[in-house]
PyMOL Python script that loads the backbone (N, CA, C, O; Angstrom):
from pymol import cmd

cmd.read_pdbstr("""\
ATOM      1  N   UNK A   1     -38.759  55.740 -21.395  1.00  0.00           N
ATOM      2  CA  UNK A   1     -37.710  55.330 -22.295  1.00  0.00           C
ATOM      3  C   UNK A   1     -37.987  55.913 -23.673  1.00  0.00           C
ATOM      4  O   UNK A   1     -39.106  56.031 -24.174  1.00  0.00           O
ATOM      5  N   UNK A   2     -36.960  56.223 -24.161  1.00  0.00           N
ATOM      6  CA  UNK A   2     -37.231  57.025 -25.438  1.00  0.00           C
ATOM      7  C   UNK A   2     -36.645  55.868 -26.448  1.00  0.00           C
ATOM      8  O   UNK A   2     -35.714  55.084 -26.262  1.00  0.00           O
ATOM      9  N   UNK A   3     -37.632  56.055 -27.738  1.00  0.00           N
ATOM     10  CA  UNK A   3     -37.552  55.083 -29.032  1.00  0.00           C
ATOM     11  C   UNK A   3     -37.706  55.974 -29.983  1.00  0.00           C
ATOM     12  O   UNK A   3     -38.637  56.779 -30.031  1.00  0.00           O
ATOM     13  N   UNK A   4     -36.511  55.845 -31.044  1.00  0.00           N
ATOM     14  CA  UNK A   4     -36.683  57.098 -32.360  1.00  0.00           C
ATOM     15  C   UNK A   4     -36.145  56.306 -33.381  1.00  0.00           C
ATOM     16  O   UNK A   4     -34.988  55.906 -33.510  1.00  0.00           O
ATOM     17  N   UNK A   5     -37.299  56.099 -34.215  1.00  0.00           N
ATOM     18  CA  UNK A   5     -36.213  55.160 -35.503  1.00  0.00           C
ATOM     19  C   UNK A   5     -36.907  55.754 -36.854  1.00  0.00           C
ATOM     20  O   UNK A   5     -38.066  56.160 -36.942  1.00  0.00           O
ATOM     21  N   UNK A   6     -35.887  55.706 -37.929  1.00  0.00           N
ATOM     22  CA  UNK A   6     -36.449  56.733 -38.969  1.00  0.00           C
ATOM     23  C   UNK A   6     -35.860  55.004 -40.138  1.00  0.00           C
ATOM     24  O   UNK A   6     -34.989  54.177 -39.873  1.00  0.00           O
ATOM     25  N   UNK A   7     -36.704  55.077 -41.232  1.00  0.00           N
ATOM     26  CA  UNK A   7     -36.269  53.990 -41.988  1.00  0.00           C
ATOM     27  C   UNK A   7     -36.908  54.832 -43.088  1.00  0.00           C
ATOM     28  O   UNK A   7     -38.049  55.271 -42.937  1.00  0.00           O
ATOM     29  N   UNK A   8     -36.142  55.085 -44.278  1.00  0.00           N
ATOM     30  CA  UNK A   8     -36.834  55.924 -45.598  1.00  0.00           C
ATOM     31  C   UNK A   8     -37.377  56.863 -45.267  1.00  0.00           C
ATOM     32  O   UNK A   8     -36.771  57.507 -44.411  1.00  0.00           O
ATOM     33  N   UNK A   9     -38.900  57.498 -45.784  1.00  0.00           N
ATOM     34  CA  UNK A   9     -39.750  58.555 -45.273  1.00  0.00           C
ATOM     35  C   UNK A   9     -40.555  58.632 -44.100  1.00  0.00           C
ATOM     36  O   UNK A   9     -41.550  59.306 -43.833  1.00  0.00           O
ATOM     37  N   UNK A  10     -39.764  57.616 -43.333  1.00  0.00           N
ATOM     38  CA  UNK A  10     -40.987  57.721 -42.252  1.00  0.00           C
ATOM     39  C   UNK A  10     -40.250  57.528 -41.115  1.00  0.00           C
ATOM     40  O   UNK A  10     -39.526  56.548 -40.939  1.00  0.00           O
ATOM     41  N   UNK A  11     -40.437  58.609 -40.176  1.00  0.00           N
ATOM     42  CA  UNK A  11     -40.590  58.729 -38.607  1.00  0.00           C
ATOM     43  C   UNK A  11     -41.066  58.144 -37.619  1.00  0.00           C
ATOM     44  O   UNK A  11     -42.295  58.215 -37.637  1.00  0.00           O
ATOM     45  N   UNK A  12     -40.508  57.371 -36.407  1.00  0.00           N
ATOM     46  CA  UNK A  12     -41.344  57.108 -35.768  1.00  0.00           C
ATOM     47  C   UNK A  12     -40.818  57.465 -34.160  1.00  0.00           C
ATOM     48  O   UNK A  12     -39.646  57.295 -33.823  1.00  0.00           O
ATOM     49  N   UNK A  13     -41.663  57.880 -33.417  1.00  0.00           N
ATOM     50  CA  UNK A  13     -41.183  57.974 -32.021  1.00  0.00           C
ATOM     51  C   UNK A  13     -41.987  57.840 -30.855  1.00  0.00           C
ATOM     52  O   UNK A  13     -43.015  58.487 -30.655  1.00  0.00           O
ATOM     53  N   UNK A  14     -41.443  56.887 -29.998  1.00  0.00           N
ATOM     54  CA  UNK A  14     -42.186  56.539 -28.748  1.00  0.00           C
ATOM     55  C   UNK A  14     -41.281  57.149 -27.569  1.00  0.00           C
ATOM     56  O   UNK A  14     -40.183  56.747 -27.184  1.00  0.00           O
ATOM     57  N   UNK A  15     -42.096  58.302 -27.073  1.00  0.00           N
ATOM     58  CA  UNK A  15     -41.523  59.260 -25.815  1.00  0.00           C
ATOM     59  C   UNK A  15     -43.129  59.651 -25.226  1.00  0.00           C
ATOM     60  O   UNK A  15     -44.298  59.778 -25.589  1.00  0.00           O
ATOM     61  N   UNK A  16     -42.194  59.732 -24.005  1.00  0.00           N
ATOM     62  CA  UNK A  16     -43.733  60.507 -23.025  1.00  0.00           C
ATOM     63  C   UNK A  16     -43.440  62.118 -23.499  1.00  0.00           C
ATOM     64  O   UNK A  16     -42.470  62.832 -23.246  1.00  0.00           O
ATOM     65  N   UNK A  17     -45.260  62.534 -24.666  1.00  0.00           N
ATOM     66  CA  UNK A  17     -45.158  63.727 -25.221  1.00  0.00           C
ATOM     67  C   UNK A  17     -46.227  64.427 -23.930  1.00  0.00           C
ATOM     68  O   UNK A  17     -47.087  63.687 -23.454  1.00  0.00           O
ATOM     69  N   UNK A  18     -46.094  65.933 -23.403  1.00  0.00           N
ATOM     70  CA  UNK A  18     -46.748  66.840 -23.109  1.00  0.00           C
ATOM     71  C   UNK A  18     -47.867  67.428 -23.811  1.00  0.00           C
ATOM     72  O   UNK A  18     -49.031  67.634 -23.469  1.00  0.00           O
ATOM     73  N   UNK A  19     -47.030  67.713 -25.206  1.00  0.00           N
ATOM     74  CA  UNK A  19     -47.794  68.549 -26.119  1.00  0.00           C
ATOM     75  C   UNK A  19     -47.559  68.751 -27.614  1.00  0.00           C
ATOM     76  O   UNK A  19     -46.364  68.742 -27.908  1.00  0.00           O
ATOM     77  N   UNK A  20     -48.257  68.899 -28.454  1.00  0.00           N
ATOM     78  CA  UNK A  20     -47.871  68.753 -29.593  1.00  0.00           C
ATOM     79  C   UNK A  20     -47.945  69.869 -30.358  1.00  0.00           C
ATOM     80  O   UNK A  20     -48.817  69.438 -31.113  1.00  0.00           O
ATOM     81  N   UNK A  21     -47.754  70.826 -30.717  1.00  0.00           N
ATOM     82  CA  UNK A  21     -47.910  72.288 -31.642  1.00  0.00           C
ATOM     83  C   UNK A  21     -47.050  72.311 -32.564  1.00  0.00           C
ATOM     84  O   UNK A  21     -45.841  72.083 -32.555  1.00  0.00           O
ATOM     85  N   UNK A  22     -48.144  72.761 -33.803  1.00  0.00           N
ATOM     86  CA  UNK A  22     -47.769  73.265 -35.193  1.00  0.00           C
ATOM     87  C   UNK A  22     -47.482  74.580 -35.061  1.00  0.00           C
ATOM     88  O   UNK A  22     -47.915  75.242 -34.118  1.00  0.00           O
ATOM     89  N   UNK A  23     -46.468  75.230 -36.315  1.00  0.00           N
ATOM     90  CA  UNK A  23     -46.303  76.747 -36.069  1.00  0.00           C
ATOM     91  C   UNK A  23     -45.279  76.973 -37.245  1.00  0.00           C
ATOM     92  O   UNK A  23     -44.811  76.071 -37.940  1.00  0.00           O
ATOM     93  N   UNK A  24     -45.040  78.147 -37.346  1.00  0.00           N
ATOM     94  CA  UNK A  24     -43.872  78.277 -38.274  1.00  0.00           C
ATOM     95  C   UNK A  24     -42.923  79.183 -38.335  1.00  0.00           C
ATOM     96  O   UNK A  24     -43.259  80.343 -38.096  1.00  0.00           O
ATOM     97  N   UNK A  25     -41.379  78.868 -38.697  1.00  0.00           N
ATOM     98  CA  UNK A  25     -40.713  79.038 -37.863  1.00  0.00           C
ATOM     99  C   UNK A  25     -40.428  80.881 -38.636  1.00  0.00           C
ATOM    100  O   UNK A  25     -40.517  81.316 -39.784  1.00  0.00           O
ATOM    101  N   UNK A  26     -40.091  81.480 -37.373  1.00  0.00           N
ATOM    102  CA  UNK A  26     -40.355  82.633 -37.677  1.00  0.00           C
ATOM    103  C   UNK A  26     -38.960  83.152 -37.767  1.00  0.00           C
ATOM    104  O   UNK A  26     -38.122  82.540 -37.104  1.00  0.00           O
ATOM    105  N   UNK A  27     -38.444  84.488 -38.687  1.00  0.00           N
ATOM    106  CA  UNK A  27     -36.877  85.017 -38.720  1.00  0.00           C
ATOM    107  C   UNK A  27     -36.872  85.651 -37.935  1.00  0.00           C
ATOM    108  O   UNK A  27     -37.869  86.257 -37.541  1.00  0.00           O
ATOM    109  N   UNK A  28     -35.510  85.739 -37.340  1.00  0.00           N
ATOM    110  CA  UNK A  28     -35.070  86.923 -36.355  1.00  0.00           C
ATOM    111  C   UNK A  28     -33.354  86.524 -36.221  1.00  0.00           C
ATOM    112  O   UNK A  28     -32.880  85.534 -35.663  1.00  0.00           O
ATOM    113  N   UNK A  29     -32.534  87.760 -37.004  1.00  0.00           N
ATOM    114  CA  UNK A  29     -31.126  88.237 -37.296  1.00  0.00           C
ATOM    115  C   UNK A  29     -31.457  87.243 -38.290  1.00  0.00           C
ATOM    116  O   UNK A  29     -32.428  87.167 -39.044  1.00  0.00           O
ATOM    117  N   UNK A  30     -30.150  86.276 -38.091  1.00  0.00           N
ATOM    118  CA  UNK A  30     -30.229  85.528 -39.693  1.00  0.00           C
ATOM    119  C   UNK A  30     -30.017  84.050 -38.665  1.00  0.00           C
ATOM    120  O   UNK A  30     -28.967  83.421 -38.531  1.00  0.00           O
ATOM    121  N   UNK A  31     -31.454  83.729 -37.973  1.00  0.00           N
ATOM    122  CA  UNK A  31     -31.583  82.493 -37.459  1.00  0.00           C
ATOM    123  C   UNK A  31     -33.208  82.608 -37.665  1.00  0.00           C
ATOM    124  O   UNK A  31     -33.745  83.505 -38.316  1.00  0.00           O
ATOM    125  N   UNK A  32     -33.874  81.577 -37.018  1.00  0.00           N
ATOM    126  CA  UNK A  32     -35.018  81.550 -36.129  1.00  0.00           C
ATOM    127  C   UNK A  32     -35.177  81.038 -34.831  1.00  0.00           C
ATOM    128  O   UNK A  32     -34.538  80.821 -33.802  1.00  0.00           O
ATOM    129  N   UNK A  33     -36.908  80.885 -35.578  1.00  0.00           N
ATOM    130  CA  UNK A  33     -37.709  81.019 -33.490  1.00  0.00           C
ATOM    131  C   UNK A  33     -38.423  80.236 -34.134  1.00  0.00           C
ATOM    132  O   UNK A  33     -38.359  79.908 -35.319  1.00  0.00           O
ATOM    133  N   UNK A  34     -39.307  79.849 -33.110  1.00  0.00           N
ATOM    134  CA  UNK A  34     -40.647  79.105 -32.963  1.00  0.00           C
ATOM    135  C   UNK A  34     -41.280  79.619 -31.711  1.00  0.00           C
ATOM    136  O   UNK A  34     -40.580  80.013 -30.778  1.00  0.00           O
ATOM    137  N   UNK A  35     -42.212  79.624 -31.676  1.00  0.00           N
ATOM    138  CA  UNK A  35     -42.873  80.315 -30.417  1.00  0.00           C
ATOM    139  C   UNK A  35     -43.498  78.899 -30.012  1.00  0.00           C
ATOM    140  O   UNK A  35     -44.001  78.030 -30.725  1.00  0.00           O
ATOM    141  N   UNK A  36     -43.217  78.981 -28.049  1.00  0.00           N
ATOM    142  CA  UNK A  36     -43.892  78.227 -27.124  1.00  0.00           C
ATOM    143  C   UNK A  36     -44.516  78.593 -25.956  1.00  0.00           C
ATOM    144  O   UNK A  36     -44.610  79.816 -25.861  1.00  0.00           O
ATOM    145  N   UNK A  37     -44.963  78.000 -25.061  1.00  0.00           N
ATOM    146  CA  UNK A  37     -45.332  78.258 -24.074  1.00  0.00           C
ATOM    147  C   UNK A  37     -44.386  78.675 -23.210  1.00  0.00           C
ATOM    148  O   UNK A  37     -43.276  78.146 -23.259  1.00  0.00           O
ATOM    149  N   UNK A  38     -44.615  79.514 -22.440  1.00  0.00           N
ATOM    150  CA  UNK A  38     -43.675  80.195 -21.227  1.00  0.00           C
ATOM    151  C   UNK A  38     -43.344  78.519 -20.384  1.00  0.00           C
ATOM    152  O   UNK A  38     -42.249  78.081 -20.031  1.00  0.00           O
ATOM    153  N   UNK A  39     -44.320  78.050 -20.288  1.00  0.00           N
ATOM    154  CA  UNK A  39     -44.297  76.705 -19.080  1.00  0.00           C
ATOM    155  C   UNK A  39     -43.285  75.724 -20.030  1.00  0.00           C
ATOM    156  O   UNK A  39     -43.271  74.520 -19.775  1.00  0.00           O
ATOM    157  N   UNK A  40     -42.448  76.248 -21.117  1.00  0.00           N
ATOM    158  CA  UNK A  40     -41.804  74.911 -21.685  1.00  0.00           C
ATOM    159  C   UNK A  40     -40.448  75.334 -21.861  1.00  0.00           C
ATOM    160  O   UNK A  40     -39.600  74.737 -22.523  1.00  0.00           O
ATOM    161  N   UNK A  41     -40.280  76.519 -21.157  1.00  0.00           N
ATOM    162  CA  UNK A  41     -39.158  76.999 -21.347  1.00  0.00           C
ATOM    163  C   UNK A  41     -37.892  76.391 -20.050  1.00  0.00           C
ATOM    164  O   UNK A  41     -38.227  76.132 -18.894  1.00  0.00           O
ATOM    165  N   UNK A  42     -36.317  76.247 -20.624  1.00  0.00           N
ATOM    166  CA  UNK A  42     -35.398  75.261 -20.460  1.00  0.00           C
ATOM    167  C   UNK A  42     -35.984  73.777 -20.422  1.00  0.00           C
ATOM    168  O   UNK A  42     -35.446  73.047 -19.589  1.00  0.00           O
ATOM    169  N   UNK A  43     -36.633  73.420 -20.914  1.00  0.00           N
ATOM    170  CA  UNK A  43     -37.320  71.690 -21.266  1.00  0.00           C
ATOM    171  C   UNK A  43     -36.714  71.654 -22.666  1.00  0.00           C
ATOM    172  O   UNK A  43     -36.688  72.498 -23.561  1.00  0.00           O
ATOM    173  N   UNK A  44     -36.239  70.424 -22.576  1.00  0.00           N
ATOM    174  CA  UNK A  44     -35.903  69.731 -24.245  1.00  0.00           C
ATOM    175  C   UNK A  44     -37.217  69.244 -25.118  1.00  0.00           C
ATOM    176  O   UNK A  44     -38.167  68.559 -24.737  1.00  0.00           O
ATOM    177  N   UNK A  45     -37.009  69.709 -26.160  1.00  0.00           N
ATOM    178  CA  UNK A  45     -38.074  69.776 -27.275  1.00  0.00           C
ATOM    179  C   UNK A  45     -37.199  69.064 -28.526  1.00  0.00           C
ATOM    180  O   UNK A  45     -35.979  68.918 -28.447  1.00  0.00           O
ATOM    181  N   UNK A  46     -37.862  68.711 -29.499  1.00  0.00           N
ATOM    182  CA  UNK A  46     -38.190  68.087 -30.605  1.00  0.00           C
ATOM    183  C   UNK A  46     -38.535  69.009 -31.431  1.00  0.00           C
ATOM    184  O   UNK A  46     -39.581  69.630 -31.239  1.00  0.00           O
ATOM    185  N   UNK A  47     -37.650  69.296 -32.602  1.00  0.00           N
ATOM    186  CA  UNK A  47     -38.332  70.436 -33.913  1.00  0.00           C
ATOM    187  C   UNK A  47     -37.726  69.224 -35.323  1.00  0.00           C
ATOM    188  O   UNK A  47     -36.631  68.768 -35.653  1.00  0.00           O
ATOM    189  N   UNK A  48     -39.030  69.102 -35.778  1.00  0.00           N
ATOM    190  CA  UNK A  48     -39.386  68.341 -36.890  1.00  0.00           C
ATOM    191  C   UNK A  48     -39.587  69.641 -37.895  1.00  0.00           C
ATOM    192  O   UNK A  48     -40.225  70.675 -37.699  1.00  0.00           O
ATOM    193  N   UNK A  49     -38.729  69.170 -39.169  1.00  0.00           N
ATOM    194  CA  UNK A  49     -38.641  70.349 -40.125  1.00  0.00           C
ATOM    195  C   UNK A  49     -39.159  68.939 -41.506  1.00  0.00           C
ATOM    196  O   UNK A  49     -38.582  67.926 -41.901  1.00  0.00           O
ATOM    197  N   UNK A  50     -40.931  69.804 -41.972  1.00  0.00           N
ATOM    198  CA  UNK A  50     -40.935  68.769 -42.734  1.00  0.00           C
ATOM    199  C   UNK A  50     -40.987  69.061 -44.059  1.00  0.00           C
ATOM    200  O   UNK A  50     -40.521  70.191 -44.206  1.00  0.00           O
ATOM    201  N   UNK A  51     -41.431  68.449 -45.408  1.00  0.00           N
ATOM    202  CA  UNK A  51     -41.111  68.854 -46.777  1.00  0.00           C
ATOM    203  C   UNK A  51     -42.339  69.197 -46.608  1.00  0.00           C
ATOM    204  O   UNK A  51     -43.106  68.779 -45.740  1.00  0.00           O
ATOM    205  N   UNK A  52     -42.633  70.289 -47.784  1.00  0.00           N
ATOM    206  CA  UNK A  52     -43.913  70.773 -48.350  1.00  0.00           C
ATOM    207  C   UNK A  52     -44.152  69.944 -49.438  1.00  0.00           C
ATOM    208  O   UNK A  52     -45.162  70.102 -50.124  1.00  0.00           O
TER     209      UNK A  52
END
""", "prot")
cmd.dss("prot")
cmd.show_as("cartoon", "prot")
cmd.util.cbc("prot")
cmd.orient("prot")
């Protein structure tokens, strides 16, 4: 069962995670990417874009 609740600055989420990777998001045309594992490809993912 998935739980996602955001209240002010803070995030919270209870899901069954696989995996967790940092990275950054890279240009290509006038979008991006993120690079993953071949094994995660068509799986729904989660992209958290956070402040510096």
């Amino acid at each position: 069962m998935r739980k996602i609740s955001i209240t002010k600055d803070k995030f919270h989420m209870d899901d069954e995670i696989l995996e967790v990777a940092e990275g950054e998001v890279k240009p290509i045309g006038n979008g991006g990417m993120i690079l993953s594992s071949k094994k995660y490809v068509g799986k729904k993912v989660y992209v958290l874009i956070r402040k510096e």
